[in-house]
VEXRO-42902 format. One record per residue (C-alpha): residue number from 1; residue in three letters; x, y, z. Coordinates in steps of 0.02 Angstrom, whole numbers, plus 50000, padded with zeros to 5 digits. Layout:
<pts>
PT  pos  code  X  Y  Z
PT  NUM  ALA  X  Y  Z .
...
</pts>
This chain:
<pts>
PT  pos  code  X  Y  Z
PT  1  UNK  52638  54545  58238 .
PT  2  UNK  52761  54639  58333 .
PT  3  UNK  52764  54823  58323 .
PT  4  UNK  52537  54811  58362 .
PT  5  UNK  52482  54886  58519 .
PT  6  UNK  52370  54732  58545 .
PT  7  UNK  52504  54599  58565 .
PT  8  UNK  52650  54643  58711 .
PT  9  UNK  52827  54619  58651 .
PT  10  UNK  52900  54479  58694 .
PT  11  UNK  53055  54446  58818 .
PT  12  UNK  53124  54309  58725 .
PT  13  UNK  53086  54215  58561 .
PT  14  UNK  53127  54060  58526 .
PT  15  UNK  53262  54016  58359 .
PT  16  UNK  53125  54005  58233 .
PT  17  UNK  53035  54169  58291 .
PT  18  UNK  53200  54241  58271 .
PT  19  UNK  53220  54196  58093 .
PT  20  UNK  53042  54217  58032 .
PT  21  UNK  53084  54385  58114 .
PT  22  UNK  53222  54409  58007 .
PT  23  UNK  53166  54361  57841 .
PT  24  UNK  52997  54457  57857 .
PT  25  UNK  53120  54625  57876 .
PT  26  UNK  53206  54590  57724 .
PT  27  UNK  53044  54571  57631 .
PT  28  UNK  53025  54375  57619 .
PT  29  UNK  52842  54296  57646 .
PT  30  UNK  52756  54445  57533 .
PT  31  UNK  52615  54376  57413 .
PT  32  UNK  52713  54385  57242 .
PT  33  UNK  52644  54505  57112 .
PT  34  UNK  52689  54591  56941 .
PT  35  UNK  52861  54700  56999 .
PT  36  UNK  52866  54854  56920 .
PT  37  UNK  52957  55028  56970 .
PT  38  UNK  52844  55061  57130 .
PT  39  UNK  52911  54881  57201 .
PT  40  UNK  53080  54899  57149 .
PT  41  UNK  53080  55054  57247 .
PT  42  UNK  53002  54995  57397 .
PT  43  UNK  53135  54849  57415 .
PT  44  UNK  53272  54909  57375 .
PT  45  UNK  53236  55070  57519 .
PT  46  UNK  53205  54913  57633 .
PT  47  UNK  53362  54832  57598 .
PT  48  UNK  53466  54991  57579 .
PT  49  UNK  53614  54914  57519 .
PT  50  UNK  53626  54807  57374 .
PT  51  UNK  53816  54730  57357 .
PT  52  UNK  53875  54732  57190 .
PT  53  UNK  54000  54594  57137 .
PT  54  UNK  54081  54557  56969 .
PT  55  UNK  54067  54365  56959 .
PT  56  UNK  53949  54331  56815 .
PT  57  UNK  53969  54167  56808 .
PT  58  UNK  53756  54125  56854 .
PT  59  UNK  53700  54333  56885 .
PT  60  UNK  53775  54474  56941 .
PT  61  UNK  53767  54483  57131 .
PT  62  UNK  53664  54613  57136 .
PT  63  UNK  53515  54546  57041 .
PT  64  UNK  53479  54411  57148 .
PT  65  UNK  53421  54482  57294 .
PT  66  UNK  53264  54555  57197 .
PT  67  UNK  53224  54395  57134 .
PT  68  UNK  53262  54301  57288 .
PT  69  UNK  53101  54431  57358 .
PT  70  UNK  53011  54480  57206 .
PT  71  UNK  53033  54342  57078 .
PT  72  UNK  53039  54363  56882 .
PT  73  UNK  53071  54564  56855 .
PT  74  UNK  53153  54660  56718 .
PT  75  UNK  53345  54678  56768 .
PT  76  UNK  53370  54831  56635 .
PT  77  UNK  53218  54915  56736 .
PT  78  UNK  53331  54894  56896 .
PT  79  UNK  53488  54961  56786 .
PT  80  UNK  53367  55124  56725 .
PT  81  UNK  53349  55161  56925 .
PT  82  UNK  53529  55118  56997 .
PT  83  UNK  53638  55144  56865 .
PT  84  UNK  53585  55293  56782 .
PT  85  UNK  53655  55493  56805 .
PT  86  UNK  53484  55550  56877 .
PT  87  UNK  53473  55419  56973 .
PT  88  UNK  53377  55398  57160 .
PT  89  UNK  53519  55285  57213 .
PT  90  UNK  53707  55326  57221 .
PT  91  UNK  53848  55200  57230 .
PT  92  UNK  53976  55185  57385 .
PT  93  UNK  54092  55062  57501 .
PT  94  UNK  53944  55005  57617 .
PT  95  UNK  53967  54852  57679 .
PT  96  UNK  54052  54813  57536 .
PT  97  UNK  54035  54883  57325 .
PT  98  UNK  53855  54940  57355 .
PT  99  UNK  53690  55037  57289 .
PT  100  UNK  53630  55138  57416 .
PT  101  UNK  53476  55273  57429 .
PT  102  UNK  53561  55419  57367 .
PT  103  UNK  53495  55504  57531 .
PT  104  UNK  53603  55427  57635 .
PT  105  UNK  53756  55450  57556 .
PT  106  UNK  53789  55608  57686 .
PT  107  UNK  53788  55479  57802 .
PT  108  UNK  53956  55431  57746 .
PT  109  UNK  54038  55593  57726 .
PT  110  UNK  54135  55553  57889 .
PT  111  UNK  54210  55398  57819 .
PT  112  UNK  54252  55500  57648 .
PT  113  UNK  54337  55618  57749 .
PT  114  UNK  54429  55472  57858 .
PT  115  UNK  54493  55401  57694 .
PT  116  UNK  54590  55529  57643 .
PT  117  UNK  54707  55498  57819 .
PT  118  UNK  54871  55433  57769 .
PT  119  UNK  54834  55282  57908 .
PT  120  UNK  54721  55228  57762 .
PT  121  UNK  54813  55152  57600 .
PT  122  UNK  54712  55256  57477 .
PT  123  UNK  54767  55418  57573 .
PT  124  UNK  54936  55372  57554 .
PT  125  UNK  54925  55310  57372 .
PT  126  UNK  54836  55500  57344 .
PT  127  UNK  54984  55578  57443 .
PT  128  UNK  55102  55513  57359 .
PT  129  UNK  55007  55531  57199 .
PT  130  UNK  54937  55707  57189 .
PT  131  UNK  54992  55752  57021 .
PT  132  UNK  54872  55606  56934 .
PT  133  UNK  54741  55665  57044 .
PT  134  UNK  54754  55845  56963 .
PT  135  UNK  54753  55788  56801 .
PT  136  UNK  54591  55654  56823 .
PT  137  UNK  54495  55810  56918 .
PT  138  UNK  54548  55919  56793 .
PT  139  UNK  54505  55774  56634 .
PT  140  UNK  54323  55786  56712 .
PT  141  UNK  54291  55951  56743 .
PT  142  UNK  54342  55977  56530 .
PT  143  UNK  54275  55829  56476 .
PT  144  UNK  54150  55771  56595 .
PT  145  UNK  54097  55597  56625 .
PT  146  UNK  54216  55469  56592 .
PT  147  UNK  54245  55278  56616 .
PT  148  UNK  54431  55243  56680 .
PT  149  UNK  54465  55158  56477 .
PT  150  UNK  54413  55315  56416 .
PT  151  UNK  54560  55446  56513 .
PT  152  UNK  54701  55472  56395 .
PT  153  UNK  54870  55452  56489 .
PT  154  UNK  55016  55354  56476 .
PT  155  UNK  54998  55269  56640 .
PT  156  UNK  54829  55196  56587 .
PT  157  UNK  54914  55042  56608 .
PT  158  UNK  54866  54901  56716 .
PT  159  UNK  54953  54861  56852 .
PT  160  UNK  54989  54870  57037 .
PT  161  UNK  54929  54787  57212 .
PT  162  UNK  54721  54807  57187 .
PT  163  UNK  54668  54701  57051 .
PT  164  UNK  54809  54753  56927 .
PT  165  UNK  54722  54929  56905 .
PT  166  UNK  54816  55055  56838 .
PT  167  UNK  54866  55221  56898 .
PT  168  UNK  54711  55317  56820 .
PT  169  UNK  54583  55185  56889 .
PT  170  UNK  54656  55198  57061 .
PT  171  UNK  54653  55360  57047 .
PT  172  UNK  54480  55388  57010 .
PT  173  UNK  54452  55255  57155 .
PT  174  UNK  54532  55362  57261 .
PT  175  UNK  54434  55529  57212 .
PT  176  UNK  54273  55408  57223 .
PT  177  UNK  54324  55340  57397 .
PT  178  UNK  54345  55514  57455 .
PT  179  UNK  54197  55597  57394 .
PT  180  UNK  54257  55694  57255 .
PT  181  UNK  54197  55586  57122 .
PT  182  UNK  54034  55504  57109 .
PT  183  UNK  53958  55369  56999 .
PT  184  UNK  53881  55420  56864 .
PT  185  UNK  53791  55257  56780 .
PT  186  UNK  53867  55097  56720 .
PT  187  UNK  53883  55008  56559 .
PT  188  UNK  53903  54820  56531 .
PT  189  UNK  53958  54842  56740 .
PT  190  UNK  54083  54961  56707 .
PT  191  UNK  54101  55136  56800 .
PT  192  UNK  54068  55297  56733 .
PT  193  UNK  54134  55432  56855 .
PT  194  UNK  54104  55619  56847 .
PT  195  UNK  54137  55755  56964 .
PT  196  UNK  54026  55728  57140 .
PT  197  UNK  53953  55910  57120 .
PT  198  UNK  53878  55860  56935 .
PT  199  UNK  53805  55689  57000 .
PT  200  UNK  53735  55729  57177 .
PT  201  UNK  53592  55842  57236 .
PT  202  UNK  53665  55981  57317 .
PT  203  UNK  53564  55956  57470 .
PT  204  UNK  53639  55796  57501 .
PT  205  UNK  53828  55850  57422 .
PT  206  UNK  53824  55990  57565 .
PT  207  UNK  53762  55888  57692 .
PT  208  UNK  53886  55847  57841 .
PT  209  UNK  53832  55726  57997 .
PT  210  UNK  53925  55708  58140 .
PT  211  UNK  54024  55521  58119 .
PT  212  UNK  53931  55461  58292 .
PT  213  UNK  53746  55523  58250 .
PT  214  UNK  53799  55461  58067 .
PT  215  UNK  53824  55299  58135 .
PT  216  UNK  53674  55296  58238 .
PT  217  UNK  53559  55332  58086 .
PT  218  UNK  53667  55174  58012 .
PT  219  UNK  53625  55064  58146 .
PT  220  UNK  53454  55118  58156 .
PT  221  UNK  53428  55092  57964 .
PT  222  UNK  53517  54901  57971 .
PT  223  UNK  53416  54876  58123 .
PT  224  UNK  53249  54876  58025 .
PT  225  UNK  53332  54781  57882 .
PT  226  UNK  53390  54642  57985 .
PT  227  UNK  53217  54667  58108 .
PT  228  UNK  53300  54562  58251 .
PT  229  UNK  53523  54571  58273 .
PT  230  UNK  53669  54564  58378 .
PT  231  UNK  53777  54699  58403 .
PT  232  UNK  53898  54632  58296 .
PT  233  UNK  53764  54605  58147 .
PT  234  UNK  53733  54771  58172 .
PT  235  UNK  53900  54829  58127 .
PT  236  UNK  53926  54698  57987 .
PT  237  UNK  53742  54755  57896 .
PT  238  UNK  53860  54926  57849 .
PT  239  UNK  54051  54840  57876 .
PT  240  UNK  54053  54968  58034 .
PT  241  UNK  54165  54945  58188 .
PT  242  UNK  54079  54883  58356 .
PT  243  UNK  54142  55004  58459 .
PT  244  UNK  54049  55184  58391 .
PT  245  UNK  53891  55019  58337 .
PT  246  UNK  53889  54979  58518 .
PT  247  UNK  53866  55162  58585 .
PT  248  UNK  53732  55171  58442 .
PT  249  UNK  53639  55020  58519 .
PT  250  UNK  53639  55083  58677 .
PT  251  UNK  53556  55245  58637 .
PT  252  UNK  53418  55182  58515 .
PT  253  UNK  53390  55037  58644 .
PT  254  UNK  53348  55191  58800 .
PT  255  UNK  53252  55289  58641 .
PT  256  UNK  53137  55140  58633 .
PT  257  UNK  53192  55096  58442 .
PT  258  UNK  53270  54937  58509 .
PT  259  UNK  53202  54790  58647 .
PT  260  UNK  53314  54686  58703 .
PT  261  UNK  53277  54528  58693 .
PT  262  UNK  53350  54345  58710 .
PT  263  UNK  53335  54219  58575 .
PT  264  UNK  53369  54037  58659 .
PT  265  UNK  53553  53972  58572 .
PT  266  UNK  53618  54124  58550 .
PT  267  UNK  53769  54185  58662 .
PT  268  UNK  53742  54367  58623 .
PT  269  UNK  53597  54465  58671 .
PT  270  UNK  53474  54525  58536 .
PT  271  UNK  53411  54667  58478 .
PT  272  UNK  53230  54689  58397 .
PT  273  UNK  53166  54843  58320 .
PT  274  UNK  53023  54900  58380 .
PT  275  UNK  52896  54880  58202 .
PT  276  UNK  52982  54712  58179 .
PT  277  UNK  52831  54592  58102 .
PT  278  UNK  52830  54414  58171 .
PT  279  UNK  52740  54305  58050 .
PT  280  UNK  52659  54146  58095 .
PT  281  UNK  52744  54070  57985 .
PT  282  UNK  52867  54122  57795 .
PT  283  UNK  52830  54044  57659 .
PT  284  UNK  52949  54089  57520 .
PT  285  UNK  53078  53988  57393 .
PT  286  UNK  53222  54059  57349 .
PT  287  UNK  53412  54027  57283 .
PT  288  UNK  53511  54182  57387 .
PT  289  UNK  53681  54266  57341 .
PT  290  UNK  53829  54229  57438 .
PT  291  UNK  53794  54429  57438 .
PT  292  UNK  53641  54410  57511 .
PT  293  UNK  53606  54524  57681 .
PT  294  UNK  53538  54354  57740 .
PT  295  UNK  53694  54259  57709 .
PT  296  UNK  53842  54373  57716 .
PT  297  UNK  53871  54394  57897 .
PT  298  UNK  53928  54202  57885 .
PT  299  UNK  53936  54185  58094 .
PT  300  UNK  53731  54265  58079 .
PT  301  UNK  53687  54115  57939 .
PT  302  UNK  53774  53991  58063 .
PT  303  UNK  53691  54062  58213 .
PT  304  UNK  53527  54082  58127 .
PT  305  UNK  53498  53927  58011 .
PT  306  UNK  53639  53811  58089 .
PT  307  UNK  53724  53840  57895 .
PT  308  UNK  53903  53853  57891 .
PT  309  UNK  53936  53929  57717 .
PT  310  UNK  54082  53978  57627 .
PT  311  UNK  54100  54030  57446 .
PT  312  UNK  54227  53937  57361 .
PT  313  UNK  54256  54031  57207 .
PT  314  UNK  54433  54091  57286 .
PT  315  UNK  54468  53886  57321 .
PT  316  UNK  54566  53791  57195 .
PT  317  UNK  54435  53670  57100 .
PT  318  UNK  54509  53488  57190 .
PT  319  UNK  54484  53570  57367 .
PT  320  UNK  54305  53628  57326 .
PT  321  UNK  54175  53553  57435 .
PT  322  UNK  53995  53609  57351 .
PT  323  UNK  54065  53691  57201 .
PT  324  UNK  54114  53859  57129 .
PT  325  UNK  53973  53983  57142 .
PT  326  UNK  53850  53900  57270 .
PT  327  UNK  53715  53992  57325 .
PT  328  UNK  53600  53942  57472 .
PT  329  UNK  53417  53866  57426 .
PT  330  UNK  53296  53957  57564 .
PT  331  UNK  53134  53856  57602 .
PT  332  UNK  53004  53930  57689 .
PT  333  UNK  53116  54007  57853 .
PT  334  UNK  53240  53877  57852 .
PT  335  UNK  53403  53858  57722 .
PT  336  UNK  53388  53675  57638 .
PT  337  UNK  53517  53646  57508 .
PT  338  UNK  53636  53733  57396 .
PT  339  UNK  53643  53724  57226 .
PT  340  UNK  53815  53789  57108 .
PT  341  UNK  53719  53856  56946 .
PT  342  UNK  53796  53910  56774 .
PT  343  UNK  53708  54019  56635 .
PT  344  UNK  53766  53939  56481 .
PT  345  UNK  53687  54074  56386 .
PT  346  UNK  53767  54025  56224 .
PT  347  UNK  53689  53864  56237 .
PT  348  UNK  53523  53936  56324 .
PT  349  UNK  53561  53799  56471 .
PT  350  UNK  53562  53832  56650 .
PT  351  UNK  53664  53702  56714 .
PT  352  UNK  53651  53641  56896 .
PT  353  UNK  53835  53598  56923 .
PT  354  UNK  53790  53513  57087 .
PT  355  UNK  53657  53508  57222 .
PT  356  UNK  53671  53466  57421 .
PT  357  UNK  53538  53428  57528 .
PT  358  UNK  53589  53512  57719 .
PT  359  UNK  53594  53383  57836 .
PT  360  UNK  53436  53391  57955 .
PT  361  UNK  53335  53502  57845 .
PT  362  UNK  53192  53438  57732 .
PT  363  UNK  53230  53472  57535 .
PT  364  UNK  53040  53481  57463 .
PT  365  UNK  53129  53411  57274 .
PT  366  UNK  52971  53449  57189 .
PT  367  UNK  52968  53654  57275 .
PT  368  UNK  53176  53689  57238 .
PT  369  UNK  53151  53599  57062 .
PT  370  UNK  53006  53737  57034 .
PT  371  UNK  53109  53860  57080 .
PT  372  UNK  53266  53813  56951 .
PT  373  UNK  53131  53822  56826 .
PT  374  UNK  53081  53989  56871 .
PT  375  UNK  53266  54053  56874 .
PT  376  UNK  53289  53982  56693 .
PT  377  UNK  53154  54069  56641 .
PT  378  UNK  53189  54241  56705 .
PT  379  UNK  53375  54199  56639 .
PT  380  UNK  53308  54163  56476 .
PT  381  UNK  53381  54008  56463 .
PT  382  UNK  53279  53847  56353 .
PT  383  UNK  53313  53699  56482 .
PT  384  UNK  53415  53633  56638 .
PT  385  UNK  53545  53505  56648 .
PT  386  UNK  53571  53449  56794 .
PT  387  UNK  53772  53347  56826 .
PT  388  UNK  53793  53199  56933 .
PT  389  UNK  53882  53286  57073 .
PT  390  UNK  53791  53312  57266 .
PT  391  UNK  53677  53186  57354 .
PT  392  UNK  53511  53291  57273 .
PT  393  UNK  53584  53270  57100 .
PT  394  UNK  53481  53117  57069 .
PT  395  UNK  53335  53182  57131 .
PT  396  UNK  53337  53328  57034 .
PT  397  UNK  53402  53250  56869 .
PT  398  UNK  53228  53158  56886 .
PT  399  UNK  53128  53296  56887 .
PT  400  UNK  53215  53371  56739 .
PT  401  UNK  53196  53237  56639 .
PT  402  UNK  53106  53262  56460 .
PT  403  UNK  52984  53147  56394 .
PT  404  UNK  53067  53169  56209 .
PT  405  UNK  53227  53208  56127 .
PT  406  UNK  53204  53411  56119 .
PT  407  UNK  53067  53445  56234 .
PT  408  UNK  53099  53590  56338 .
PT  409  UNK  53089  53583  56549 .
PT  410  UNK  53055  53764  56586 .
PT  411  UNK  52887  53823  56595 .
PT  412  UNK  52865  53971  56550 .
PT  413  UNK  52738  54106  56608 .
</pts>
C-alpha cells in the first residue's frame, strides 16, 4: 500500500499498478455492504463531483457511478442528500453539470466572477439582457424558489442558441453561472433556483479564494480522486486549463503531496498522491457511465485501459458502431466489453441492445451476465432481453435464457 511508512514509494509502476492505482482512489475493490447515508456520504466526498446528464434512456448519469462502487442503493436516498434545499451538496459547472460538496463551492467563486466578463457568452447575453435579470432577481426575492416553468413572463418562450431555452431559463442560467442564484433541489430532474444567499451557508456564500490557491485546492482534491494522473487529467478531473493546473502541480509536487513518477507507455510523466493505495490486485464488476470520472477523460481511458470510447448518442443510428448509450463493462482493473442497455420500464425489461467483447481482453460471460442481473434488479425491471447485435450477443442470450414460457431471469436479493 502506498501512502505506509513500511513500503518506499516507488519510482515507476508498471501499466497495471497504474490502474489498480486508479480505481482503488475512486473507491473500486471495497468489500460490498448494505449502502446507507454514512456510505453515500463517504463516496460521494471521494469523488467530489458527480456529472449530471439528462439522457434517461438506461439511468440518469449520475446514478451510476454509486452503483458502479456501491451496488444496489436507494436512488431517492441519494435525491434526499443532493437535491434537497438543506442540502450538504450544492450544484455547479465542474467539469461539467455537477454535484459537488457544498464546501467547495468558494472554490469557484473566481470562475463565477470570470463569467460575468463580456469575453464569456453568458456575460454578454447578461449585458445585453439586464432588464430580465432584474425582473428574475426581483421574481425570487417576492416569491422565492422557483423552477424556470414556474416565472410568469411573456418571454417564457423557448427558444434561442442553448438548447432552445428561453429568455427566463437563460436568464436564471446566467444568475446561476454567476453566483447569484443557487440550486435549490430538483424535481423529476428539473431545477429549482432561489436566491444564493437563501440556499448557501453564509460561511461558504462569503468565502472568497484567490483563483491560483483556488485552483491548487482543485488539483489537490482531483489528485486524490484520480490517486495517480497527468497534468492534463488533472485539469480535465475539474474542466480546468493546464496552464494555472501546471503551476498547481508544481507546488504540491515540492510540498510533498505529489511524487513523480513514471508509468511505462505513457508519454507524460505521472503524478501520484502521496496516500494513494496500491492494491494487489481490484476485484470489482461494473457497467460505468460515459460520465464516469474513470471514463470521461477519453485520451486517460485510452492511455489507461487501451479503450478508445466514444458515446454515440450524438451519431445518426446507420453510422453507430456499438450502439446508442454504451457504457463500458469494468472487470476486475481492466475494461472488457460494452454493453448499450435500455430500461423498458413499461414493459419491466432491461433490454441489452447490443454487447462487444474488447479485443484482447477476457469477457468472464458468466461475471458481466451477473452483473446485468443485478442492474435489473436495482432498476426494478422483471427480466432481460438480450438482441442479436455484437459478437457477445450470443453468449449472453444463452445465459438469459428461461427454462419456461414466463419464468423470470433476475434474481432477486
Amino acid at each position: 500500500m502506498l501512502g505506509d511508512s513500511v513500503e518506499p514509494v516507488p519510482d515507476s509502476l508498471t501499466p497495471a499498478q497504474a490502474r489498480r492505482v486508479a480505481l482503488a482512489a475512486q473507491g473500486f475493490g471495497r468489500p460490498i455492504a448494505p449502502v446507507g447515508t454514512r456510505q453515500l456520504n463517504l463516496l460521494l466526498q471521494r469523488l467530489a463531483v458527480l456529472q449530471l446528464d439528462s439522457v434517461n434512456v438506461f439511468e440518469r448519469s449520475h446514478y451510476l457511478p454509486v452503483f458502479a462502487r456501491l451496488g444496489a442503493y436507494d436512488k431517492a436516498l441519494l435525491d434526499r442528500l443532493t437535491f434537497t434545499r438543506r442540502s450538504s451538496y450544492t450544484e455547479y459547472w465542474a467539469h461539467q453539470a455537477a454535484v459537488i460538496p457544498i464546501e467547495q463551492r468558494p472554490l469557484w467563486h473566481w470562475s463565477m466572477a470570470e463569467w460575468r466578463s463580456e469575453r464569456k457568452e453568458l456575460g454578454r447575453w447578461g449585458a445585453a439582457h439586464p432588464e430580465m435579470l432584474d425582473f428574475l432577481r426581483a421574481e425570487l426575492r417576492e416569491k422565492g424558489a422557483l423552477t424556470s416553468g414556474q416565472v410568469e413572463h411573456d418571454a417564457n418562450v423557448r427558444r434561442g442558441p442553448w438548447w432552445g431555452w428561453s429568455d427566463v431559463k437563460m436568464g436564471l442560467e446566467t444568475l446561476f453561472f454567476w453566483g447569484e442564484v443557487a440550486v435549490a433541489g430538483r424535481t423529476r430532474f428539473e431545477r429549482t433556483y432561489d436566491l444564493a444567499e437563501r440556499v448557501v451557508p453564509a460561511e461558504h456564500l462569503g468565502r472568497d479564494i484567490p483563483k491560483q490557491e483556488a485552483i491548487r485546492e482543485l488539483v489537490s482534491t482531483a489528485s486524490r480522486a484520480l490517486g495517480i494522473a497527468t497534468v492534463s487529467d488533472l485539469a480535465d478531473y475539474f474542466r480546468l486549463l493546464q496552464a494555472p493546473v501546471r503551476t498547481a502541480v508544481g507546488e504540491l509536487t515540492e510540498s510533498g503531496e505529489l511524487i513523480r513518477v513514471a508509468v511505462d507507455g505513457w508519454r507524460e510523466p505521472a503524478y501520484l498522491q502521496r496516500d494513494a493505495r496500491l492494491p494487489r490486485r481490484i476485484d470489482a464488476a461494473a457497467l460505468l457511465s460515459p460520465f464516469d470520472p474513470v471514463v470521461w477523460h477519453r485520451q486517460r481511458t485510452e492511455r489507461m485501459f487501451g479503450f478508445h470510447y466514444r458515446i454515440e448518442i450524438y451519431t445518426p443510428a446507420p453510422k453507430r458502431i456499438y450502439g446508442y448509450y454504451t457504457l463500458p463493462v469494468l472487470i476486475d482493473d481492466q475494461l472488457v466489453a460494452r454493453i448499450d442497455l435500455k430500461t423498458d420500464r413499461q414493459a419491466g425489461v432491461l433490454r441489452v441492445q447490443s454487447a462487444w467483447h474488447e479485443p484482447g481482453q477476457h469477457a468472464d460471460i458468466e461475471r458481466i451476465a451477473q452483473l446485468l442481473r443485478e442492474t435489473a434488479a436495482w432498476q426494478g425491471m422483471d427480466r432481460i432481453e438480450v438482441t442479436g447485435v455484437g459478437d457477445l450477443a450470443a453468449a449472453l442470450t444463452s445465459q438469459f435464457s428461461s427454462t419456461r414460457p414466463g419464468a423470470s431471469n433476475v434474481e432477486r436479493a
